[in-house]
C-alpha positions in Angstrom: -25.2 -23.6 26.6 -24.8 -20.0 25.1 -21.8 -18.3 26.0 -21.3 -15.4 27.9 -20.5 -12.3 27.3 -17.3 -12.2 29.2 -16.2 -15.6 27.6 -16.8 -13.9 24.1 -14.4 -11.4 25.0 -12.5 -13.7 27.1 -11.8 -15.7 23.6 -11.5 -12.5 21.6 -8.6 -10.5 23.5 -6.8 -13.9 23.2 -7.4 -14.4 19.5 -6.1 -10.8 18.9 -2.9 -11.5 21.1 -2.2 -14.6 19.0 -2.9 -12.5 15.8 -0.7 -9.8 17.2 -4.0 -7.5 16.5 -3.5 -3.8 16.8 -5.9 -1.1 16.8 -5.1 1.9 14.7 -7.2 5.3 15.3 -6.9 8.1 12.8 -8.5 11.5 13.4 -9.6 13.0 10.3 -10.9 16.5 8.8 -14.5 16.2 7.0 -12.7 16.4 3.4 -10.4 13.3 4.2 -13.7 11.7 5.8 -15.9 12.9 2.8 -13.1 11.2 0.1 -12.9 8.3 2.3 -17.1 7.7 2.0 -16.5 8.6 -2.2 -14.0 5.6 -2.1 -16.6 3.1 -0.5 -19.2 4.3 -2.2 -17.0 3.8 -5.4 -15.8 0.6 -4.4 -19.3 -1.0 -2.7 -17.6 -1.3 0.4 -19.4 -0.6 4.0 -16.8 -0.9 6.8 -14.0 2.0 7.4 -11.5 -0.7 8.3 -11.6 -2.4 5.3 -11.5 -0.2 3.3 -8.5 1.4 5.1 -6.8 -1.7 5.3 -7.4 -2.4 1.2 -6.0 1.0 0.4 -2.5 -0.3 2.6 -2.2 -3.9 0.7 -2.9 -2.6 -2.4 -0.6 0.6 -2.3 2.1 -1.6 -0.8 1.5 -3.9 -3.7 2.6 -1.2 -5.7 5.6 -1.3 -4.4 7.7 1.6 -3.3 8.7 3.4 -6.5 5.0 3.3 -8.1 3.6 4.5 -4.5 5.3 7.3 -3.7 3.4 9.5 -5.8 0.5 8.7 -4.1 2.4 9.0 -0.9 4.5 12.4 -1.1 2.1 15.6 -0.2 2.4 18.7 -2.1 5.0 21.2 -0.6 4.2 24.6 -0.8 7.4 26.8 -0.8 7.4 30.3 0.5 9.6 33.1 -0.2 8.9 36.7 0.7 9.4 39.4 -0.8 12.4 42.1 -0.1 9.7 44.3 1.2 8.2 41.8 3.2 12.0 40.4 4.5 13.1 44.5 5.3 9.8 45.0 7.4 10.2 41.0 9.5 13.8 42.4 10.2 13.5 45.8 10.8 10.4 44.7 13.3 12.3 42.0 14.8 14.8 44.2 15.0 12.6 47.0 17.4 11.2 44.0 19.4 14.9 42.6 19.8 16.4 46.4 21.5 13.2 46.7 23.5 14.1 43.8 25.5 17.2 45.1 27.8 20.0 42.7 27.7 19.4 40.7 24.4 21.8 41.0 22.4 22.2 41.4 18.2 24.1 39.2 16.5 24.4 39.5 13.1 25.0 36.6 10.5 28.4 36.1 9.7 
């Protein structure tokens, strides 16, 4: 006799508690999703969650000195200009006195 659809499930929740199975959701922007369907396409492979799950074992293959290229995002450092750092502090400045009762403390 078939089995039915509650028993299936029945039978799965308890094979993913004795696998200690956890679901991982990932929101992602269409240029993440668009390199992720290059990488499949690439690679032949046809389920997100494999190939998700390849890119972890094989990057922590890697080990952690040879990963963390892949791993560390560009930074992008800012620094304004005078002009720009005179007009932020003179404004802040005018938005600071026309509050009554704030007070300005300078840096030491």
């Amino acid at each position: 006799m078939a089995k039915t659809v509650q028993e299936r499930s029945t039978k799965t929740a308890r094979k993913r508690v004795a696998l200690a199975e956890e679901e991982l959701r990932l929101r992602v922007r269409s240029g993440t999703r668009q390199a992720l369907a290059d990488l499949m396409e690439w690679s032949g492979i046809t389920e997100q969650g494999e190939a998700m799950t390849l890119m972890i074992h094989h990057l922590h293959a890697l080990g952690s000195a040879k990963c963390q290229p892949l791993l560390n995002p560009p930074r992008h450092n800012y620094e304004p200009s005078q002009n720009v750092a005179r007009e932020f502090r003179n404004k802040s400045l005018l938005a600071i006195q026309k509050d009554p009762g704030d007070e300005i403390i300078e840096p030491a």
